[in-house]
N, C-alpha and C positions, 0 to 999 in steps of 0.2 A: 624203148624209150618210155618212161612214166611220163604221168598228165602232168601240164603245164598250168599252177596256178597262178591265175596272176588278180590281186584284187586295184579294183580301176577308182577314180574317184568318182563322186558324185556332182562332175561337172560335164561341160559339154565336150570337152578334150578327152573323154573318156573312150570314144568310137574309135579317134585317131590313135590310142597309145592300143587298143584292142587289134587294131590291123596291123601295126606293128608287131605285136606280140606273135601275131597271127602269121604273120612273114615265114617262120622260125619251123613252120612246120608243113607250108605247102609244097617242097621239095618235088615229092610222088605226085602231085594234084597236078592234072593236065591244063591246060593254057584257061579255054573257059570257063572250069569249073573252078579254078580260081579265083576269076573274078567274082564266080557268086558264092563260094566262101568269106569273100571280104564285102559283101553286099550285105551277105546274108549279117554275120557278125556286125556288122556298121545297124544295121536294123535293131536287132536283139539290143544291144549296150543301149543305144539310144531309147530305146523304149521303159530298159529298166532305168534310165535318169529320168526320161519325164515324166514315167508314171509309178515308180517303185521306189523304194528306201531304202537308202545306204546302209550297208555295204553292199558293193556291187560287186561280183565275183566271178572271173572271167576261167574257165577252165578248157582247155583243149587237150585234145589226145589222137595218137595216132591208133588205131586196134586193127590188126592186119592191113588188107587193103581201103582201108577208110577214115576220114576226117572226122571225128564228133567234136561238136563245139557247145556247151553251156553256157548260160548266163544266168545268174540267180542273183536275186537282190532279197530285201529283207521287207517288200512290199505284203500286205496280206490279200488273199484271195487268188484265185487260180487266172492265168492268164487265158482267155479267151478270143478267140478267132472270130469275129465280126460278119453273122451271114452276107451281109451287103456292104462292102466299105462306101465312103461316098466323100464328098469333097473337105468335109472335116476329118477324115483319117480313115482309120481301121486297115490299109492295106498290108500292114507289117506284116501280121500272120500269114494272111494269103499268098504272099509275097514268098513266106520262110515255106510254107505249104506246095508252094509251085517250085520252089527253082533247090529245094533240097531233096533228099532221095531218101529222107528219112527223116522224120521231128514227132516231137511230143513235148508234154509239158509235166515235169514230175509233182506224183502229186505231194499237198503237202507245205508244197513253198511255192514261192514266185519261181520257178523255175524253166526255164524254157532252152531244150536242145536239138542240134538236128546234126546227120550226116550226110556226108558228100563222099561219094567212091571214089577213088583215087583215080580210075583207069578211066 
């Protein structure tokens, strides 16, 4: 199966058509690591509407046994993971950091991806 591109708007509906999208491909994904594929993804979309620049660019792929999921917007500067989050935010990354089994951020663009093992 090739990647699934899918470009989302620059609105707040954009998380929900992402988990959608997302449906489509966690077949293999066990019961709870599903849920934190659609966690994790509901995190990434929303962080690139409210603090990145359209276009926002949703891509998934299956690659043997694993989920990778992107999100790239057309924001400048590299996304960065908040040593302390605190009551005004920053826990996205931490969040994508703890419950995925694999992320990074490509450099270059706003770009931000992570994997989930399927098994």
């Amino acid at each position: 199966m090739s990647p699934e591109i899918v470009p989302l708007p620059s609105q707040a509906r954009a998380a929900g058509l992402a988990r959608e999208a997302l449906e489509r491909h966690l077949a293999g994904v066990s019961g709870a690591r599903r849920a934190d594929a659609r966690l994790l993804v509901s995190e990434l979309v929303t962080n690139a509407f409210r603090h990145g620049r359209p276009p926002i660019t949703l891509t998934i792929d299956t690659v043997d046994d694993r989920l990778r999921v992107e999100v790239e917007d057309a924001g400048a500067g590299r996304p960065l993971r908040r040593p302390e989050p605190g009551a005004d935010g920053g826990w996205g990354l931490l969040l994508v950091e703890t419950a995925a089994d694999r992320w990074g951020v490509a450099d270059g663009s706003t770009s931000v991806w992570f994997e989930i093992d399927a098994a």
